[in-house]
C-alpha positions in Angstrom: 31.2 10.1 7.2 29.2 7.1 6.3 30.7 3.0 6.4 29.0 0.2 5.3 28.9 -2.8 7.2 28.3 -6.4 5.2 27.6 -9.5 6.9 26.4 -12.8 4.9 24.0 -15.7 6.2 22.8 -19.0 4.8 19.5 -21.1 5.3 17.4 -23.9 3.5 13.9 -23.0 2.5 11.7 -24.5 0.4 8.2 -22.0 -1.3 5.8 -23.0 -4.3 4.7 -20.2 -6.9 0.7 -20.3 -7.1 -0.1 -20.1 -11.3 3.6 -19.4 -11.9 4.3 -20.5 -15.6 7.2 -22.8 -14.9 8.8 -25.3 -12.9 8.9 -22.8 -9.5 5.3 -23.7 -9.6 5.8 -26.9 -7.7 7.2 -27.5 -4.7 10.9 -26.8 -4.4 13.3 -25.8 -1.5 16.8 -23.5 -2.3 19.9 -22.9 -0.5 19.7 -19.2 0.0 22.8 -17.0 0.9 21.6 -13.8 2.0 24.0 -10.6 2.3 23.2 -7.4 4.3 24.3 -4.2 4.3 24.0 -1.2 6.6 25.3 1.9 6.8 25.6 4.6 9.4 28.7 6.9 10.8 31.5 5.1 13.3 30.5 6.2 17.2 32.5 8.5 18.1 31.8 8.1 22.2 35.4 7.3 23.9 33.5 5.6 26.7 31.3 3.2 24.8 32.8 0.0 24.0 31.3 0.1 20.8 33.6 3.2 20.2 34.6 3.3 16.2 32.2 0.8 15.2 29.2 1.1 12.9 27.5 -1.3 14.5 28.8 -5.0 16.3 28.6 -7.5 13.8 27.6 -9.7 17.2 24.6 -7.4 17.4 23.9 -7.4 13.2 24.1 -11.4 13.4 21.3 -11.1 16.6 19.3 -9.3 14.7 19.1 -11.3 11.7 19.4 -14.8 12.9 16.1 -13.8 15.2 14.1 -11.6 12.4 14.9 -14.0 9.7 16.9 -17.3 9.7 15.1 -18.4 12.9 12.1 -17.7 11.0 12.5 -19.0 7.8 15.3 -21.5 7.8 14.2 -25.3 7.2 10.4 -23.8 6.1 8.4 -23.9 3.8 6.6 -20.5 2.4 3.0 -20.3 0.2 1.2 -17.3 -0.4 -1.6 -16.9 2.1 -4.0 -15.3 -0.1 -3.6 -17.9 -3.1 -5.7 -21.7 -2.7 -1.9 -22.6 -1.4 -3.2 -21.4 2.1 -5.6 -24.5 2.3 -2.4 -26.9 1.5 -0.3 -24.8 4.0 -2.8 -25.9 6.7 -2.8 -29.4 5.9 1.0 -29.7 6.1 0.9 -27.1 9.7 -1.9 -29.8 10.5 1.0 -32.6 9.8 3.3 -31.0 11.7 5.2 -29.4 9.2 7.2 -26.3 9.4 5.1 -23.5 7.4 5.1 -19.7 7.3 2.2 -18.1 5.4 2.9 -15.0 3.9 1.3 -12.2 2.7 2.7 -12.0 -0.9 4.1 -14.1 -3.3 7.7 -15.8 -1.9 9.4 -14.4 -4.6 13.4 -13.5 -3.5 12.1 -10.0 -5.2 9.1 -10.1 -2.6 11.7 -11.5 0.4 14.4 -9.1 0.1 11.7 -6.2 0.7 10.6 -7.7 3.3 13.7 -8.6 5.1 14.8 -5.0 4.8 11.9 -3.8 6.5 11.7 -6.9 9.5 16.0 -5.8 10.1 15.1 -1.8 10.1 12.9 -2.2 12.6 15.4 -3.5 15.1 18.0 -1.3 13.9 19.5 1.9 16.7 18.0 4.9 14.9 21.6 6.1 13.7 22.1 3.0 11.3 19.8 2.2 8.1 19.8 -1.1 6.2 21.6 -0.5 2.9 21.2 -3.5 1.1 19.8 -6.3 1.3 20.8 -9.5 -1.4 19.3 -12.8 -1.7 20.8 -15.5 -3.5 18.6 -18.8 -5.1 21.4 -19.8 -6.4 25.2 -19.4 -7.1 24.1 -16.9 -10.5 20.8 -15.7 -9.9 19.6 -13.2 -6.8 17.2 -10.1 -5.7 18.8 -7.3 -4.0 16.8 -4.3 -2.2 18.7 -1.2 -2.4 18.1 2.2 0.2 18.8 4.9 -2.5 15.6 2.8 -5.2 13.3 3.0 -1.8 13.9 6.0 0.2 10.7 8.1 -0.2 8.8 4.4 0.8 11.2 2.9 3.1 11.4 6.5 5.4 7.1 6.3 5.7 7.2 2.5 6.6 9.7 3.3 9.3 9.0 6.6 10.6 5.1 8.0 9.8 3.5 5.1 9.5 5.9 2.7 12.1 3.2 3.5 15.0 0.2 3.7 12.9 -2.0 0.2 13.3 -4.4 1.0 10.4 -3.8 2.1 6.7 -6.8 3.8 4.7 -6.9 4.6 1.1 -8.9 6.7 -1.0 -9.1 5.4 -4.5 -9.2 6.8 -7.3 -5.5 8.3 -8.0 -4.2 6.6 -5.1 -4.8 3.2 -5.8 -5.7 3.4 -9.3 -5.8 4.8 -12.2 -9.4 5.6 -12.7 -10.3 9.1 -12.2 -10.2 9.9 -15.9 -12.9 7.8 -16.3 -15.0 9.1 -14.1 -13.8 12.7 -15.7 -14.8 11.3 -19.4 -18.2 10.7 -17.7 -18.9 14.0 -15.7 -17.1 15.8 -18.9 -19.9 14.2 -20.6 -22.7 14.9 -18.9 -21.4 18.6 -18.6 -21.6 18.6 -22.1 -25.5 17.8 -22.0 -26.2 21.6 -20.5 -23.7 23.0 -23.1 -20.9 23.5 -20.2 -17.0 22.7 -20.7 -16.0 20.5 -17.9 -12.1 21.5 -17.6 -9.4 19.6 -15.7 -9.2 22.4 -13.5 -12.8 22.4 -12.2 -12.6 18.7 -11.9 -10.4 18.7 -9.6 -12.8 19.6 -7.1 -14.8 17.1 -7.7 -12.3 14.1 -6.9 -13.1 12.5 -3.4 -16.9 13.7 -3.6 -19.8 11.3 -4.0 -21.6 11.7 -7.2 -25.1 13.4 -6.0 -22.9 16.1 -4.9 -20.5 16.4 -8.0 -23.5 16.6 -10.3 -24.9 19.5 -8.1 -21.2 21.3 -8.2 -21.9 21.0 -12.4 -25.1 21.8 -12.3 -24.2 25.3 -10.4 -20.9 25.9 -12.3 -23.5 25.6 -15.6 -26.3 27.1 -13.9 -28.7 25.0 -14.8 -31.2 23.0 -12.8 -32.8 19.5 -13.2 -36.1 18.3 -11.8 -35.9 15.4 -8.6 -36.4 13.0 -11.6 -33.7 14.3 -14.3 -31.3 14.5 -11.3 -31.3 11.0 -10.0 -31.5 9.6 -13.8 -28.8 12.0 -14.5 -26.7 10.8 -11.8 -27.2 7.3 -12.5 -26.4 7.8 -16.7 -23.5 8.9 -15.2 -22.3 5.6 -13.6 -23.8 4.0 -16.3 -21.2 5.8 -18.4 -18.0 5.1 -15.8 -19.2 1.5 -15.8 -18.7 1.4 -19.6 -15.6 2.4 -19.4 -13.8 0.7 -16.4 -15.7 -2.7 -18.0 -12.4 -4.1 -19.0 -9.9 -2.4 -16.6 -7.4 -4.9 -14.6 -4.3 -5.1 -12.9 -2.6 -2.4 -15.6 -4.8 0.0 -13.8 -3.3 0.0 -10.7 -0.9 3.0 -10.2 3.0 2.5 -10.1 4.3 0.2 -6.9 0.6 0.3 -5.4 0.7 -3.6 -4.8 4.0 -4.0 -3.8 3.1 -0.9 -1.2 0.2 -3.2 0.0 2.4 -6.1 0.0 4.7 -4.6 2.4 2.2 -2.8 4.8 0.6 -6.7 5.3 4.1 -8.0 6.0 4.4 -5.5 8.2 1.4 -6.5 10.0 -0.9 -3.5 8.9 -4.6 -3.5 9.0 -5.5 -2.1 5.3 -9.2 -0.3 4.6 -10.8 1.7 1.7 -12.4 4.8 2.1 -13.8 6.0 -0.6 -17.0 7.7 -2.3 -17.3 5.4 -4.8 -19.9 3.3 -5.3 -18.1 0.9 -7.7 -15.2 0.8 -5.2 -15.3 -3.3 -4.7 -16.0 -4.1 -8.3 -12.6 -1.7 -9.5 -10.6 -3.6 -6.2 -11.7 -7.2 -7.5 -11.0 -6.5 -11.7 -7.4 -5.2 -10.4 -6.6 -7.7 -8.4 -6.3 -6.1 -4.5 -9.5 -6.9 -3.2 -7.9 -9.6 -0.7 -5.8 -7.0 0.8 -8.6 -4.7 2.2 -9.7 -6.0 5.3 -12.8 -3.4 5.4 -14.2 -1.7 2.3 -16.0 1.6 3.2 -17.8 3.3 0.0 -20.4 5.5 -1.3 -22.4 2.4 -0.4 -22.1 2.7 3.1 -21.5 6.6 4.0 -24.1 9.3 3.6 -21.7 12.3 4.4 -19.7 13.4 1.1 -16.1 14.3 2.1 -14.9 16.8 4.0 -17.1 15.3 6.2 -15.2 12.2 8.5 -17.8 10.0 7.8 -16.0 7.7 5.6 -12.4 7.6 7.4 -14.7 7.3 11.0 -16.5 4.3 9.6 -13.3 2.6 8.2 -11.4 2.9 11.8 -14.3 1.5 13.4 -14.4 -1.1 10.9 -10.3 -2.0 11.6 -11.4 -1.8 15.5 -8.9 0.8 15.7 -9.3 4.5 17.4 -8.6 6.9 14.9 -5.4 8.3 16.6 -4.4 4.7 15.3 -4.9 5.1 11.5 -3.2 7.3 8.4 -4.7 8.2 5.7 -3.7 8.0 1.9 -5.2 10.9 0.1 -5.3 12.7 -3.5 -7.6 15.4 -3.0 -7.8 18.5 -1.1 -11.3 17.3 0.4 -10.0 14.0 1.3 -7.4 15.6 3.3 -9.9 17.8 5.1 -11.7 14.9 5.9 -9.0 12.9 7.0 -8.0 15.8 9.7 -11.2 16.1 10.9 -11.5 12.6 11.9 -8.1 13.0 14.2 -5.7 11.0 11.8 -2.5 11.5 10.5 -2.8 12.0 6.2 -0.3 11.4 3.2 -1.0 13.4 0.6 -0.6 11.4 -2.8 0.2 14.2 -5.9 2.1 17.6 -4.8 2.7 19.9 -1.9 1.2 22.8 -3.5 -2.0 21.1 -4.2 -2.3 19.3 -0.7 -1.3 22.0 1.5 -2.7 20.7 4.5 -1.1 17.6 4.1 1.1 16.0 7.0 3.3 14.9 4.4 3.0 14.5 0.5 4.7 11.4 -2.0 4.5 11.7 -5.7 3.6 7.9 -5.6 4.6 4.5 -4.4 
């Protein structure tokens, strides 16, 4: 039977919201109360002098006071990727106490990552429940276990020994593949063939010489050296029209918080994908400054299932690939992944990414 276990800390902090559309924009400090929960079964040992206890609220108050009040209490938090990093230095530079994050210091952006700091010091028998953050007397952000499970168990158990993060991304980052589907659908079209979701589906994860060639076959049709490469590039030129306005509404469900986390957790982040517009879709949704390499259809030669792209990216995060996991949505994605030695999350459903180590609907 499980028990939750609540203990409650205080600390004074002070953050600044970059292009926040109030007041929190300036300067400001709170008196935060923080409240967490954990949960796990009473030890049952007779010989441990921890007998009947959860876990000692000595050892809960240890864990906290060094993860996060130690940490935070009497700082002041900016946004490292906003121009705030540039006034953080000048006030580390004065002696101030600063802590540069990775995201937003939000309480909504604090509370996930205080979950995840606490977890990771946790015995393996005892989860963090809850975690609540109070600004103020009224107003506070609470992470909750049972909203975050499916994210939460990959942060702390398939991904807690994995140095490197690599996404493919169209239909893992964003929300872009059925443009690129309008555009092959189109060009199908152009030798009187029906492009259908189905077939398309083979297609996502390969570069675009080799898609045409897949719908050039499937048609059985052929194109002279010339007609192929301008039919390739009227292709992009087609995917380009379309993605010409996309932004942040593009990005799939939780993807940036997901990115968020992973750099507060100290993750190296990479692309690996076939696309040659890869940068340009990163910058117009607003995650560009999370990748730390970019490998794309620029770069690699090798269409996936070939290793190439995942190899490249590893070397690129100075990490061997035993070190890295892959994000994938495709079935040649995966392949690839495996063949380069890494572990691979399927993004989409077990029965289309069989091979899969494991498989999330989404973020």
């Amino acid at each position: 039977m499980n028990v939750r276990i609540t203990k409650k800390f205080t600390f004074e902090a002070g953050h600044a919201l970059y292009n926040y559309d109030g007041k929190c924009k300036n300067l400001h400090g709170h008196s935060y109360q923080l409240y967490v929960t954990v949960i796990g079964t009473p030890i049952t040992d007779t010989t441990s002098p921890k007998c009947g206890m959860v876990l000692d609220f000595g050892d809960l108050k240890q864990i906290v006071q060094h993860e996060i009040i130690e940490v935070f209490d009497h700082a002041i938090a900016f946004n490292a990727h906003t121009p705030h990093a540039a006034l953080a230095d000048e006030l580390i530079a004065q002696g101030h106490r600063v802590i540069k994050l990775p995201y937003q210091p939000t309480s909504e952006n604090m509370v996930v990552d205080f979950a995840m700091r606490i977890q990771k010091q946790l015995p393996p028998h005892v989860k963090v429940h809850t975690v609540r953050l109070h600004e103020t007397e009224n107003s506070y952000a609470e992470w909750n276990l049972a909203d975050n499970t499916p994210l939460f168990g990959l942060i702390t158990t398939t991904l807690a020994d994995k140095k490197g993060i690599i996404f493919d991304l169209d239909g893992v980052l964003v929300d872009t593949a059925k443009y690129h589907y309008l555009a092959w659908k189109a060009i199908a079209a152009e030798f009187n063939f029906n492009l259908t979701p189905t077939l398309n589906e083979q297609l996502k994860g390969v570069g675009r010489e080799d898609s045409l060639r897949k719908i050039l076959q499937w048609a059985e049709h052929s194109l002279s050296a010339e007609d192929f490469e301008s039919t390739a590039t009227r292709k992009n030129e087609l995917y380009l029209q379309h993605i010409n306005h996309i932004g942040e509404a593009e990005l799939l469900p939780g993807v940036k918080n997901f990115l968020q986390v992973l750099k507060a957790e100290g993750k190296k982040i990479a692309l690996g994908s076939a696309s040659k517009n890869a940068r340009l879709v990163l910058e117009r949704t607003g995650i560009l400054s999370y990748f730390d390499v970019i490998v794309d259809g620029t770069i690699v030669s090798k269409p996936k299932p070939h290793p190439e792209v995942f190899l490249r990216a590893a070397e690129g995060l100075a990490l061997k690939p035993e070190e890295c996991c892959v994000f994938e949505d495709a079935p040649a994605g995966v392949q690839a992944a495996k063949a380069a030695a890494m572990a691979v999350i399927g993004v989409g459903s077990k029965h289309s990414l069989p091979e899969a180590d494991e498989v999330i609907e989404g973020f």
